[in-house]
C-alpha positions in Angstrom: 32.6 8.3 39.2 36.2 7.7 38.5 37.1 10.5 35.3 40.0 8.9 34.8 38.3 5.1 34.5 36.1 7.4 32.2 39.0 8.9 30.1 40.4 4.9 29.7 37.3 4.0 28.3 36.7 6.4 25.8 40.6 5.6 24.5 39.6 2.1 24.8 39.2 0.3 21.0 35.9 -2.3 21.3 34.8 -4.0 18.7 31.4 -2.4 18.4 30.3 0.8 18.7 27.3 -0.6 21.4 30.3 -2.6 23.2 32.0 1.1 23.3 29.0 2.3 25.0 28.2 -0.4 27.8 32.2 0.3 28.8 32.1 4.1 29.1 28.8 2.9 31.2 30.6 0.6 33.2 33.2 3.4 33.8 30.5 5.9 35.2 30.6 3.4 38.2 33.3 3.4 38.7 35.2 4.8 42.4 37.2 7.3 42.6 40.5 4.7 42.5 38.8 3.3 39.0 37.2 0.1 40.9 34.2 -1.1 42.5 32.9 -1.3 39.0 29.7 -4.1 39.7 26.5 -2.8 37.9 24.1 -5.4 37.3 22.7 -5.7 33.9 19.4 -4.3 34.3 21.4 -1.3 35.5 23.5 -0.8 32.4 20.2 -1.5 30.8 18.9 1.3 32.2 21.6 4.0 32.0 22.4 2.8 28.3 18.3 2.4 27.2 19.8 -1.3 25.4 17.9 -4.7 26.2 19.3 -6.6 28.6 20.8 -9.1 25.9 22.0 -7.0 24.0 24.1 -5.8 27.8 25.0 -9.5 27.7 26.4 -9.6 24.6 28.5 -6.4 24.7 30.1 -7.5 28.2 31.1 -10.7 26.1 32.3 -9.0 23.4 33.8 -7.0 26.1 35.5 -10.0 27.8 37.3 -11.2 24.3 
């Protein structure tokens, strides 16, 4: 876990608050130089207890 990757998310402005949570997510993955970041979607699923389309759509909101 990169804290720093961490820190970026949390100052990071998403456009929902679920969106907010797949990043800071996303961000626990991260290594220790903020990359390697490649969680499949079942495994944000997991850590974030969200369906896996509702993953999907966060990641696209994400992507915007």
């Amino acid at each position: 876990m990169s804290l720093d990757a961490l820190k970026a998310a949390f100052a990071v402005k998403t456009p929902s608050a679920i969106s907010k949570v797949v990043l800071i997510a996303m961000a626990d993955y991260a290594g220790k130089d903020g990359g390697g970041i490649y969680p499949s979607r079942q495994s944000l699923a997991n850590k974030t207890q969200l369906a896996d389309r509702t993953i999907t759509k966060a990641i696209g909101e994400l992507l915007d």
